[in-house]
N, C-alpha and C positions, 0 to 999 in steps of 0.2 A: 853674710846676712845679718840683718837686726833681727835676736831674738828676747820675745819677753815669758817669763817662765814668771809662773802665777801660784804662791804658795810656797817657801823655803824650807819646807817640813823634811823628813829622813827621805821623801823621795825627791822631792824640789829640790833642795839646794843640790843635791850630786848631778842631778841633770844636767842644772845651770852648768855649774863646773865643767860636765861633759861636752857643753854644745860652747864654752870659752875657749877651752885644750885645742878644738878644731878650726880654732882663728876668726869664729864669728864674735861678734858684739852682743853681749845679753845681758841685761835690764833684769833681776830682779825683786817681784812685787810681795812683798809681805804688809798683814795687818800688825804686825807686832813689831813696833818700833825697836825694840831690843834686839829681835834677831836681824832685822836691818842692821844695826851700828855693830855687831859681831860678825857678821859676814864683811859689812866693808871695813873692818878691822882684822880679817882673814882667818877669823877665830871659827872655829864650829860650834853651833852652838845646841849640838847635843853629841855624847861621846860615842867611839864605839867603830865608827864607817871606816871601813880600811882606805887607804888611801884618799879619804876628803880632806885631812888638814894639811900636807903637801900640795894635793892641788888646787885647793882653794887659796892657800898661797901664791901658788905662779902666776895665778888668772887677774885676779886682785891686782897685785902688785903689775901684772903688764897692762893693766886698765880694760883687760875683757869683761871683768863680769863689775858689776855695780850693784848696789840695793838699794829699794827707796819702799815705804809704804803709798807713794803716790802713782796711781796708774796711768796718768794723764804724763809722767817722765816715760813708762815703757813703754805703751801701746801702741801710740799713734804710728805711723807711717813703720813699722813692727812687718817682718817679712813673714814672722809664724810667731803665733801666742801661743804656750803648751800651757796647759792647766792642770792643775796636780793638787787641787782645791781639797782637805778631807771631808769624807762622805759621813757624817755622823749618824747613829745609830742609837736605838734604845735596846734592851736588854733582849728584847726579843728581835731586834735587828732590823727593824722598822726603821727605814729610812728616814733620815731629816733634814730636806736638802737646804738648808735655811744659809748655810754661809757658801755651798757652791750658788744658789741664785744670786747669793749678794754680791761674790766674785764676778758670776757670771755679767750681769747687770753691769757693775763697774766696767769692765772689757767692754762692753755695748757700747757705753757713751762717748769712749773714746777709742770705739775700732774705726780705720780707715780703708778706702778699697784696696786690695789688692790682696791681704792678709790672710794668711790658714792659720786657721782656730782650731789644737788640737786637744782634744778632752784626754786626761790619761787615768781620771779617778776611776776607779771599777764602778758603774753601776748598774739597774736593771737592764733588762734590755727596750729598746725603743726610746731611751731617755734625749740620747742626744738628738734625735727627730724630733720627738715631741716635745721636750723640755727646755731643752737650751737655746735649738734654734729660732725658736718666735721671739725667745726674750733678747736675744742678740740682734735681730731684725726690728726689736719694737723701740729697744736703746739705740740701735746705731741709726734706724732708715734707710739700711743698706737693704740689700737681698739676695741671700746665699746662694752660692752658685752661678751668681750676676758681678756681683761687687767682693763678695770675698765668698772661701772657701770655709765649711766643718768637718772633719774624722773624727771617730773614736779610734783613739792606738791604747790598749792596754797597758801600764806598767807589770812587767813581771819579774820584778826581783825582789828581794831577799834583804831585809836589813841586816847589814854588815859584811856584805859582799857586793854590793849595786854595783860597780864599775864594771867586776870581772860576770856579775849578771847580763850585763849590757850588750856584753860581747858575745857572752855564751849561747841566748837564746833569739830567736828569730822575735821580730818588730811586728807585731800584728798593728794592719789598719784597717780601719773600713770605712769608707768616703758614703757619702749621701748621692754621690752622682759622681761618675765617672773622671772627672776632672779634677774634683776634689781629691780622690784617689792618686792622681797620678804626682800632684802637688808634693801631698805627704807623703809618698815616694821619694821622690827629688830632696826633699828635705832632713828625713831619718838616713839616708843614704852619707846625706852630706856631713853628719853629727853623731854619728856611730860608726864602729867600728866593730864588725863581728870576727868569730872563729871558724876556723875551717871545725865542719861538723860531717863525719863520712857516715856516721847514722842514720843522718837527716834523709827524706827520700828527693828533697830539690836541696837546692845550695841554702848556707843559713846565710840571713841576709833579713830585708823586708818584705813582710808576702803580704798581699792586697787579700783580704777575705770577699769583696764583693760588696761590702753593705758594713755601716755601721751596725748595725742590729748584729751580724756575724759577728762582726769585733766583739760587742758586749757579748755576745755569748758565750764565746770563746773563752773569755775570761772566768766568768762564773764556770765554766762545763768542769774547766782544768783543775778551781779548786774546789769543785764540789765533787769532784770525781778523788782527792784524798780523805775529803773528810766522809764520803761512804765506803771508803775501802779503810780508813782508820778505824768505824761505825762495826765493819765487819770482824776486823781484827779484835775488837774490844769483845765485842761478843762471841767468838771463836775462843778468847781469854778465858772468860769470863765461866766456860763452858768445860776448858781443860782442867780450871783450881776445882771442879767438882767432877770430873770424872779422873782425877788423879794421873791427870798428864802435863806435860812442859810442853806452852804451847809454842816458846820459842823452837824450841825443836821443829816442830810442826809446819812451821811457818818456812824455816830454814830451808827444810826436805824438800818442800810445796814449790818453794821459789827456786830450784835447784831446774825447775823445768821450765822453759821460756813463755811459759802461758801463763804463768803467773806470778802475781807480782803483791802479795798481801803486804801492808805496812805493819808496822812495830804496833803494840798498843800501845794502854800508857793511862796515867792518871787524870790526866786532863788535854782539850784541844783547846790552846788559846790564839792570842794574838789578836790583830785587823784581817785577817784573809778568812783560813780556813772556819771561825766560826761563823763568819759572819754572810761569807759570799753564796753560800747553800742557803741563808734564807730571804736574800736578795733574789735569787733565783726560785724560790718558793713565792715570793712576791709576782711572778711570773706566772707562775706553774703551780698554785695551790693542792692540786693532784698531783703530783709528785711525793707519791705515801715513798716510797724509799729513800728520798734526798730527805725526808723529815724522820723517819725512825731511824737513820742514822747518826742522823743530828741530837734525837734525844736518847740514843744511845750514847755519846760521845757524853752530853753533857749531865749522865749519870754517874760518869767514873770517878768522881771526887767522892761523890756518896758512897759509892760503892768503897774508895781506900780507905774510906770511915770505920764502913760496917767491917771492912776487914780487920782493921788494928784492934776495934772493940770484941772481936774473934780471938785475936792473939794476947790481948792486955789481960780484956777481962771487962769490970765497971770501968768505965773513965770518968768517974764524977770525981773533980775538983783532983785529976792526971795533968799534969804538966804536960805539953803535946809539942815536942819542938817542928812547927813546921818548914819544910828545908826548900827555900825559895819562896819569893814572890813573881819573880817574873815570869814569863810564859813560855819563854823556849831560855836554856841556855846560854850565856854568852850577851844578853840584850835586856838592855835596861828597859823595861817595856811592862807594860801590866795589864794592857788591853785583854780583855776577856778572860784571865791567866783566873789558872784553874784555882788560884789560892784563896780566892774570894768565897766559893761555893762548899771548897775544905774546910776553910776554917768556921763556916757554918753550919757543916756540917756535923762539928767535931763538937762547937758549943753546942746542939741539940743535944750531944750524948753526952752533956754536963762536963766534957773538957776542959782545961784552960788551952789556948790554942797562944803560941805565942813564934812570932814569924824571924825567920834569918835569911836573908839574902846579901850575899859577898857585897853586891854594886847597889845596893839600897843602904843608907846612914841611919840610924835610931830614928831621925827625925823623920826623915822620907816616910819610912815604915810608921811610924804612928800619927802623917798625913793621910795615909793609904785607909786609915784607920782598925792596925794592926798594932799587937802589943810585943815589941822586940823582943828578940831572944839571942844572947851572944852563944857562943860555943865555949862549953868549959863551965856553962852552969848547969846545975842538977836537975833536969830534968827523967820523968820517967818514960816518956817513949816518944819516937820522930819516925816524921813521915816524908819522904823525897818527893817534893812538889816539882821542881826544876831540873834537872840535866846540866845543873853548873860543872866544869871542870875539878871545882874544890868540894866539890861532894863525892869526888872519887875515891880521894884519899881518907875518907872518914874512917875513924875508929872508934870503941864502944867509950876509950878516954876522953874524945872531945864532947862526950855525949852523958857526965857522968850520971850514973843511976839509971840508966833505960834499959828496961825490959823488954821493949817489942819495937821491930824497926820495918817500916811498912817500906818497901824499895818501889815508888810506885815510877820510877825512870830505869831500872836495870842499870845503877849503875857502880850496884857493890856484888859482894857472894856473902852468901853465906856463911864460908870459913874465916870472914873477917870478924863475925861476929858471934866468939861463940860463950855461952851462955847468955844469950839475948835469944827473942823467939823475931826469925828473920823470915817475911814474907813479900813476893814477887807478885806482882798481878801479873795472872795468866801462868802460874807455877803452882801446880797442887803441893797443899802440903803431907807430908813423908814422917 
């Protein structure tokens, strides 16, 4: 097959790669001419993804995959266009679909019959009906379902694991009409590669939901369903540090019985998904009081790590406050929604100086972010675990000199590391 993959971002380019590896021809289309000439120079051009700079080598180099910012090189006579466009958002998660129309629209003017168009960005539900399709029909003069095919297929992985995500989790589609469906069938079958899954209650593979609109919802239900079980957890925490219990514990016993499944809490929900896709789906669903008081549950716990240090410290006017991480999860260079923005504004309310450390972030990155660096080994008077990096494991009160109170807002030190420091856990009464 010719395929053209629309977008080379952390989820785009691994795809490309994936539907190259299976012996088809893929085109792809990025607006950023830089990461065009690092893709066809076999470079990645963001770090991190297991396995993309190996196979974005092999693909390259045997002339499968290509890059151009021109869409009039991929589209045309294109057996399936995947679109992987980002969904941009404002603070409150208010969609802005401003560069998937402009994608979109591009793809139009030079779609030809015969082509599925498959959407993979998450978004509301009904969009691919009513939004994409008239502009695809009003660009091309074509008419869906006549002249060419639309699905929604959700992406659902994980940056820094996409390939073996690919494998791992079943291919949701959902077609506009029956044919469309069965297209994108034939297609994801042919460009993936699943695991045996003896869990699963049908085989893993591709499963047709029925309806684009299923697909989008699908997607939003999955991660709107951690971030109200995270919502719960916080507040289950939140509940233990003042009735003088570990609510780790709690959680532990709880999940010990197969009906339940409470998540971790934690100091902040970041990233592109879980903040975001609960109010995508509130965009649906403005009655949806539970997907929203979870939501502003989640995104009180930075305030909440605040009030706790300024519990353990004392004043923090004009405190050195080494914050530990910028990113948002662990392991990924990414800043999307990460809870270190709302901390560290937190912490300046309460007259702090808030000064930020993250392993994969350089001084400069960090005071583009518009964060005041902080290396390890300067004197600082107390830190707070923003991130779940690996090298925060090994912390000790040396690389931290002068701290007094050490907010764990990741779980991912003890208390006996730290002794004469006052060491406090969210969701851990203190003793």
């Amino acid at each position: 097959m010719k395929i053209a993959v629309v977008a080379l971002g952390k989820i785009g380019l691994p795809l490309a790669v994936q539907f190259a590896s299976k012996g088809h021809e893929v085109v792809g289309v990025d607006v950023n001419a830089a990461v065009v000439d690092l893709v066809n120079a076999s470079t990645p051009p963001f770090p991190g993804e297991a396995g993309l700079a190996e196979g974005l080598a092999d693909v390259v180099a045997s002339g499968a995959l290509r890059a151009t910012t021109d869409y009039a090189a991929a589209v045309p006579g294109a057996d399936a266009v995947v679109i992987v466009v980002p969904l941009f958002v404002d603070k409150e998660a208010r969609p802005d679909f401003a560069w998937m129309d402009a994608a979109t629209e591009s793809v139009g003017k030079h779609l030809t019959r015969g082509t599925l168009v498959s959407y993979e960005t998450t978004l509301p539900v009904g969009t691919t009906r009513e939004r994409w399709v008239p502009r695809l029909e009003q660009e091309s003069g074509l008419v869906e379902g006549t002249d060419f095919d639309v699905v929604f297929s959700p992406e659902r992985v994980l940056s820094g694991r996409i390939f073996a995500d690919l494998r791992k989790y079943p291919k949701l589609i959902g077609g506009l009409r029956e044919s469309g469906a069965r297209r994108a069938q034939e297609f994801y079958e042919a460009v993936l590669d699943f695991d045996e899954r003896s869990d699963l209650a049908r085989p893993n593979g591709v499963w047709d939901l029925g309806s684009a609109e299923a697909a989008e919802f699908a997607k939003l239900a999955e991660t709107t369903y951690r971030d109200v079980n995270i919502g719960l957890a916080n507040q289950f925490a939140r509940y233990a540090e003042r009735a003088g219990i570990d609510v780790y514990r709690v959680i532990e016993a709880s999940n010990s019985q197969p009906y339940s499944h409470i998540h971790r809490p934690g100091i902040a929900v970041g990233g592109h998904c879980i903040p975001v896709y609960p109010r995508l789906y509130l965009w649906n669903d403005p009655e949806a009081t539970i997907v929203r008081a979870a939501r502003e549950a989640n995104a009180g716990m930075p305030a909440h790590a605040a009030s706790m240090l300024e519990g353990a410290y004392g004043d923090l006017s004009g405190v050195r406050v080494a914050v530990l991480g910028a990113a948002y999860r662990g392991g990924v260079k990414e800043t999307a929604f990460s809870g270190v923005f709302p901390l560290v504004e937190a912490l300046q309310a309460r007259g702090a100086v808030p000064l930020v450390h993250d392993p994969l972030y350089s001084d400069d990155e960090l005071r583009a972010l518009g964060f005041e660096p902080y290396a390890l080994g300067e004197p600082v008077g107390a830190a707070v675990v923003q991130t779940d990096h690996a090298e925060y494991r090994d912390l000790t009160p040396e690389r931290l000199p002068g701290v007094k109170a050490f907010i764990d807002g990741r779980r991912v030190s003890s208390a006996d590391v730290w002794p004469g420091v006052v060491y406090r856990v969210i969701g851990v009464a203190v003793r």
